[in-house]
C-alpha positions in Angstrom: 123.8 -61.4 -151.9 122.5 -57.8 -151.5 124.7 -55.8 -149.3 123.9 -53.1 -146.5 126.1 -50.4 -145.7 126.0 -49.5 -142.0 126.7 -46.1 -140.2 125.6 -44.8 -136.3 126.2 -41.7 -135.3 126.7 -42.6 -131.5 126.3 -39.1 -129.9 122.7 -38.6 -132.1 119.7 -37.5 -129.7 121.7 -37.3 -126.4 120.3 -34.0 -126.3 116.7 -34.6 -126.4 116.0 -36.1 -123.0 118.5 -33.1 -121.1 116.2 -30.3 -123.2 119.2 -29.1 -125.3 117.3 -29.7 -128.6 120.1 -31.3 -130.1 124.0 -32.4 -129.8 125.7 -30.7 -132.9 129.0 -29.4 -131.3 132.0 -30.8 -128.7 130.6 -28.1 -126.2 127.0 -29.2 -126.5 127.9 -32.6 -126.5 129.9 -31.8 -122.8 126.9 -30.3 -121.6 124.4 -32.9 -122.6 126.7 -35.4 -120.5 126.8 -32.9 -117.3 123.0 -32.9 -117.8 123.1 -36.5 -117.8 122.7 -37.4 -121.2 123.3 -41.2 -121.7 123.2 -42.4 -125.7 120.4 -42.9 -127.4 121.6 -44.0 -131.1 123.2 -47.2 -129.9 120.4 -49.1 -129.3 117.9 -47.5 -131.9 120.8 -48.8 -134.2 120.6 -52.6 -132.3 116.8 -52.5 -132.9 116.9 -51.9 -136.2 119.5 -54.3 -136.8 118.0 -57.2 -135.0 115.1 -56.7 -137.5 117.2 -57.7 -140.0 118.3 -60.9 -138.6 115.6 -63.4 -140.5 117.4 -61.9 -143.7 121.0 -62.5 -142.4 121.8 -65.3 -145.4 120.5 -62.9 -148.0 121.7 -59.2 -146.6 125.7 -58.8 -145.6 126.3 -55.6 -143.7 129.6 -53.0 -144.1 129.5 -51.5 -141.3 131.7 -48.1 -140.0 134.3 -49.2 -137.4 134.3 -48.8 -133.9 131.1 -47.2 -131.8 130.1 -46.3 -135.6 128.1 -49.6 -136.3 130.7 -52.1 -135.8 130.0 -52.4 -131.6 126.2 -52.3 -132.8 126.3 -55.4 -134.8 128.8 -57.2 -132.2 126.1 -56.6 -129.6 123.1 -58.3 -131.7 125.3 -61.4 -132.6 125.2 -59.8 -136.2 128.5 -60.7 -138.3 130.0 -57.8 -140.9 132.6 -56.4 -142.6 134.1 -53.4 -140.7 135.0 -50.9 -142.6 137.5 -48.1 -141.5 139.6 -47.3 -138.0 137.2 -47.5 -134.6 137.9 -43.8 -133.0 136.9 -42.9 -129.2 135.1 -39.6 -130.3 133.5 -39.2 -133.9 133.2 -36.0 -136.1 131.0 -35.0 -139.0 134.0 -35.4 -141.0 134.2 -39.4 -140.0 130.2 -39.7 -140.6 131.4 -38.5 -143.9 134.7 -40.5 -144.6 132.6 -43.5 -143.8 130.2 -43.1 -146.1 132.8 -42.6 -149.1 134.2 -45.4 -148.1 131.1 -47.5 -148.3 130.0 -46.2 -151.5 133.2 -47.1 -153.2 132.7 -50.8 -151.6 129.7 -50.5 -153.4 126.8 -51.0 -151.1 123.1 -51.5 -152.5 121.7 -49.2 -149.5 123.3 -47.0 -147.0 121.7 -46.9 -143.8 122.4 -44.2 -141.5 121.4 -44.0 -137.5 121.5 -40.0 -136.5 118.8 -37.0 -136.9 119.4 -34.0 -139.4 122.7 -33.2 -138.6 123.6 -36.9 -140.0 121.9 -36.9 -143.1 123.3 -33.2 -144.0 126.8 -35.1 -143.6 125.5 -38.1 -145.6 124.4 -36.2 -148.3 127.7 -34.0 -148.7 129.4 -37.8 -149.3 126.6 -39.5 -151.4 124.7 -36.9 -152.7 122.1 -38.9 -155.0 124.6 -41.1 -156.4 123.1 -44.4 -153.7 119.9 -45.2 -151.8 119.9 -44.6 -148.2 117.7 -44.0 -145.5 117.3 -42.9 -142.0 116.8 -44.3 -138.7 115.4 -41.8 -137.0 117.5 -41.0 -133.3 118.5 -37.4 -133.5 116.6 -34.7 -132.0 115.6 -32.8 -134.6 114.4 -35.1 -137.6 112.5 -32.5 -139.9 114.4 -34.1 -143.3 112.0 -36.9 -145.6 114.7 -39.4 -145.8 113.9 -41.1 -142.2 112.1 -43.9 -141.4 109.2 -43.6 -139.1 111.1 -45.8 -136.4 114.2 -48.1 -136.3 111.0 -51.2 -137.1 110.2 -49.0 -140.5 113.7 -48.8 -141.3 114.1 -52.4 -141.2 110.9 -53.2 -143.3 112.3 -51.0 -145.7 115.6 -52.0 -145.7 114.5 -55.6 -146.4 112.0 -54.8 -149.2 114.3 -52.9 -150.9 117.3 -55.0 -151.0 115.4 -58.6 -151.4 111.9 -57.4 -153.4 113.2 -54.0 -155.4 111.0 -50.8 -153.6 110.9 -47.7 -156.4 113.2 -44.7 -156.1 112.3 -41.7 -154.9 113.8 -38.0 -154.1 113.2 -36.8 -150.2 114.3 -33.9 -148.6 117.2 -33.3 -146.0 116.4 -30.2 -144.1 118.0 -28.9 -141.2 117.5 -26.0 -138.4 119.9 -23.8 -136.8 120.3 -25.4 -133.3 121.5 -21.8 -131.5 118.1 -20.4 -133.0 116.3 -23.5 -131.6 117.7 -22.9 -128.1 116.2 -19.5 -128.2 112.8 -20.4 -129.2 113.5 -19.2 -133.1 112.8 -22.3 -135.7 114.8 -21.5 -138.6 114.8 -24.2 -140.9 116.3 -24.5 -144.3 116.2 -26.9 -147.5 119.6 -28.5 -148.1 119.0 -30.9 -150.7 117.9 -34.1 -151.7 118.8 -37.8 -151.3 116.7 -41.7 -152.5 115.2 -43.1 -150.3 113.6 -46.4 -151.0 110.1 -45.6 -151.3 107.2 -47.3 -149.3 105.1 -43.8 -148.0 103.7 -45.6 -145.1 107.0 -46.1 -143.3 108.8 -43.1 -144.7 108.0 -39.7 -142.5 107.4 -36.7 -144.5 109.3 -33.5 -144.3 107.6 -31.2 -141.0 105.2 -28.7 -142.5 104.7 -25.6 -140.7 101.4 -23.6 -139.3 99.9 -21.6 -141.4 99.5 -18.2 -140.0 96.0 -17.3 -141.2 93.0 -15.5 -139.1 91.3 -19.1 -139.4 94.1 -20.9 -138.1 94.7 -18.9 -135.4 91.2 -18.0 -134.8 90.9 -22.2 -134.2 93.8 -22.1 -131.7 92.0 -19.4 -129.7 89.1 -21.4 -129.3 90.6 -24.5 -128.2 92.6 -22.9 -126.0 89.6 -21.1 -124.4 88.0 -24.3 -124.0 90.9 -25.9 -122.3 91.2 -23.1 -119.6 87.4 -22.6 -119.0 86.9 -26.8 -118.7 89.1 -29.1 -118.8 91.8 -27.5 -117.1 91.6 -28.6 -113.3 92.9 -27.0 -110.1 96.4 -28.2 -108.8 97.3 -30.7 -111.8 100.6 -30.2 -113.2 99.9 -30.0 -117.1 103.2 -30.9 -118.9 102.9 -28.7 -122.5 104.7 -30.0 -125.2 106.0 -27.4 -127.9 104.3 -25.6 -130.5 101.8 -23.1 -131.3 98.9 -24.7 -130.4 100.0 -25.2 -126.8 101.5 -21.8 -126.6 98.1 -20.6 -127.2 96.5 -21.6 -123.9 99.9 -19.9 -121.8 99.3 -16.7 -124.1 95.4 -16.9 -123.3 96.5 -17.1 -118.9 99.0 -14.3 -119.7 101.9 -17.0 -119.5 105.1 -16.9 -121.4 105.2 -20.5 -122.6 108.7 -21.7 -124.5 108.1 -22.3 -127.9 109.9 -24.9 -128.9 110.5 -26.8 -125.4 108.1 -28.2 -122.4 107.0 -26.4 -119.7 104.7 -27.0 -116.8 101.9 -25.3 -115.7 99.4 -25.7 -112.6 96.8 -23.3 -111.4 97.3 -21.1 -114.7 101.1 -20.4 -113.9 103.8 -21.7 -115.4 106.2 -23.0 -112.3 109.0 -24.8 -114.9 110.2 -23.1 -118.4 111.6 -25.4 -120.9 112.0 -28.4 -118.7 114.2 -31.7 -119.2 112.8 -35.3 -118.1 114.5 -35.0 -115.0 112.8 -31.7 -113.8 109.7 -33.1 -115.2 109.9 -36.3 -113.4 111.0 -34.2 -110.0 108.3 -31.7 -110.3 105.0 -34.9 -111.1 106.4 -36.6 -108.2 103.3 -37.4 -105.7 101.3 -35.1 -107.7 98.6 -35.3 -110.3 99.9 -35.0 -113.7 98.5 -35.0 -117.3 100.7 -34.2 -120.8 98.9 -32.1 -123.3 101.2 -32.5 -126.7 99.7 -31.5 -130.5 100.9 -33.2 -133.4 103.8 -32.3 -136.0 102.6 -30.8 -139.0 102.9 -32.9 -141.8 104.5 -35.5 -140.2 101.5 -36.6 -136.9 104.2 -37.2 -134.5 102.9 -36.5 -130.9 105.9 -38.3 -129.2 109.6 -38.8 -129.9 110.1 -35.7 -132.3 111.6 -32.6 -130.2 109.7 -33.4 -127.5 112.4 -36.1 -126.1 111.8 -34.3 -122.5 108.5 -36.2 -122.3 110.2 -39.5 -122.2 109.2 -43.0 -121.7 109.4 -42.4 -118.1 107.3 -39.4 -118.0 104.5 -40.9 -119.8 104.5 -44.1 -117.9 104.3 -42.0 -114.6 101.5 -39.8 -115.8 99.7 -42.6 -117.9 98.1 -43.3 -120.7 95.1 -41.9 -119.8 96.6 -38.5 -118.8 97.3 -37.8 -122.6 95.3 -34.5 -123.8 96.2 -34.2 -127.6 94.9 -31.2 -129.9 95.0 -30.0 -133.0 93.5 -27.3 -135.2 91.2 -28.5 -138.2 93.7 -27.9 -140.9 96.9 -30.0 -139.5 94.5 -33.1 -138.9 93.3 -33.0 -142.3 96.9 -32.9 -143.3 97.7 -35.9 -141.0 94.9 -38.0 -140.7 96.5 -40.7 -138.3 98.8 -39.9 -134.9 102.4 -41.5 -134.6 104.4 -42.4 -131.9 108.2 -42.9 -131.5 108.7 -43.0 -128.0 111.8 -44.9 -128.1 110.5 -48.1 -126.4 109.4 -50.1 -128.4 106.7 -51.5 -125.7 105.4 -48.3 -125.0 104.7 -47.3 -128.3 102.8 -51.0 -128.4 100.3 -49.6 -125.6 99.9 -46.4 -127.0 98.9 -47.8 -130.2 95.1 -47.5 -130.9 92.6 -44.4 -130.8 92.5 -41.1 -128.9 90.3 -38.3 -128.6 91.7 -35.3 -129.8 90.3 -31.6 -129.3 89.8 -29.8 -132.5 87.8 -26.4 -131.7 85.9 -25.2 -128.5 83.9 -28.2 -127.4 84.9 -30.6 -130.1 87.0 -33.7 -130.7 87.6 -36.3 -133.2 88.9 -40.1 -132.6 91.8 -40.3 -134.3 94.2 -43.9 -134.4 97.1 -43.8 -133.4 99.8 -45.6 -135.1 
């Protein structure tokens, strides 16, 4: 019998949704909750579990005590060994005492439920010595070592342990969450971890713009196109983050926020760096339509640091309502569109093909997966 270890990070992505851009820190974490912030790892941890069920004779999960896995697999009927004391709050440090723990039980994969943060802790415990890899619920997931979604996870999980994936090194990367607050993305290599490998479940490590005169030149045009005709009086345009979308604020003589969402109707911005709940206040009654671009590298237009556009906001502005575009380059890098909206159902309806504006009166059909 192949065995599992088992780890959640319970406060992971609580400040995605509330527009902190992440929950590293007690005093974060305290605002988050003030904000409204309600967990978010739990049940991404429950999902991925239940996926595992059909294999429950031939997988036996070790689970971290507590609100750290063991609650997880109580909820989804899942029996394990508990490894470890349960503790009301967690730490890095516990993250990192569980995973010791498990590797010296001698688990065939560790799988850990967090965002970068978590996997920097992982990897200070198991360096390369074990296979693990990520279900993605943080905020900020820029690292190689997640799984597209907690579904991924599972089909990876189960491949590896009962049909023997190959090996491979993936990054962990991290960003300095102040830095991110202010609209700086400072990201930095910390090392490397295996990761069972199966490349179409596995995300790949975010790759930056490049900051050439044709990359830029593209954003220009698309941006003039979106403000000279498809941009309509008194709709509410929700902009997700990124150059691309900052382009069209710069081009109106708007101060768009980098890395958060802001709204903008009539060529003003009337929200900076809005959380679902402003969002949702601000759409109500009104005519509203989202215009996100994909993550380099990785396709992502939902559910990576965009958290602010939740389920709720897309299901009130509608499927329809989703203006997606991207310069040449980052297509060619991407090919198909992702989604990880964190339900499950929603990212079911979103699956499919969208038109996606490339350069000044052009688009390209791109699936979305």
């Amino acid at each position: 019998m192949k065995t599992l270890g088992l780890i959640v990070n319970p406060i992971a992505g609580m400040g995605g949704a509330v527009g902190l851009k992440g929950t590293d820190g007690k005093r974060i974490l305290e605002k988050a909750i003030v904000l409204g912030a309600k967990p978010i790892a739990p049940a991404r941890a429950e999902l991925f579990l239940s996926r595992l069920k059909p294999f429950k004779d031939k997988i036996a999960i070790l689970a971290a005590a507590g609100n750290m896995g063991e609650y997880e697999a109580n909820n989804v009927s899942f029996k394990c060994t508990i490894v470890g004391e349960a503790k009301a709050e967690t730490t890095p440090e516990d993250t990192r005492r569980a995973t010791k723990e498990l590797m010296k039980r001698g688990v065939d994969l560790l799988v850990f439920c967090g965002g970068d943060g978590t996997a920097r802790d992982v990897m200070d415990a198991v360096g390369n010595k074990i296979p693990v890899v990520g279900v993605p619920t943080g905020v900020k997931m820029h690292s190689a070592v997640f799984a597209v979604n907690p579904e991924s996870a599972a089909r990876i999980a189960t491949r590896f342990l009962l049909d023997n994936l190959p090996l491979k090194e993936a990054e962990v990367m991290d960003v300095d969450e102040e830095a991110f607050r202010q609209g700086r993305l400072s990201a930095k290599l910390y090392g490397f971890m295996l990761v069972p490998y199966e490349p179409r479940l596995l995300q790949t490590t975010k790759i930056a713009s490049p900051i050439t005169e044709d990359e830029l030149r593209n954003q220009a045009a698309i941006a003039v196109y979106l403000t000279e005709e498809v941009l309509k009086p008194d709709v509410i345009y929700i902009l997700g983050p990124g150059t691309t979308t900052r382009t069209i604020t710069d081009l109106l003589d708007q101060k768009k926020t980098l890395l958060g969402v802001d709204l903008l109707r009539n060529g003003k911005i009337i929200a900076h760096d809005a959380n679902e709940k402003q969002i949702l206040r601000l759409i109500e009654g009104k005519d509203a339509k989202i215009i996100v671009t994909p993550i380099g590298g990785q396709g992502f237009i939902f559910g990576r640091g965009n958290q602010q556009i939740s389920p709720a906001v897309i299901r009130k502005v509608g499927k329809d309502n989703i203006i997606v575009i991207s310069t040449k380059s980052k297509l060619r890098q991407i090919r198909k569109l992702k989604v990880d909206t964190g339900s499950p159902e929603l990212d079911r309806e979103l699956r499919g093909h969208i038109r996606v504006i490339t350069d000044y009166r052009e688009e390209h059909v791109v699936p979305v997966e």
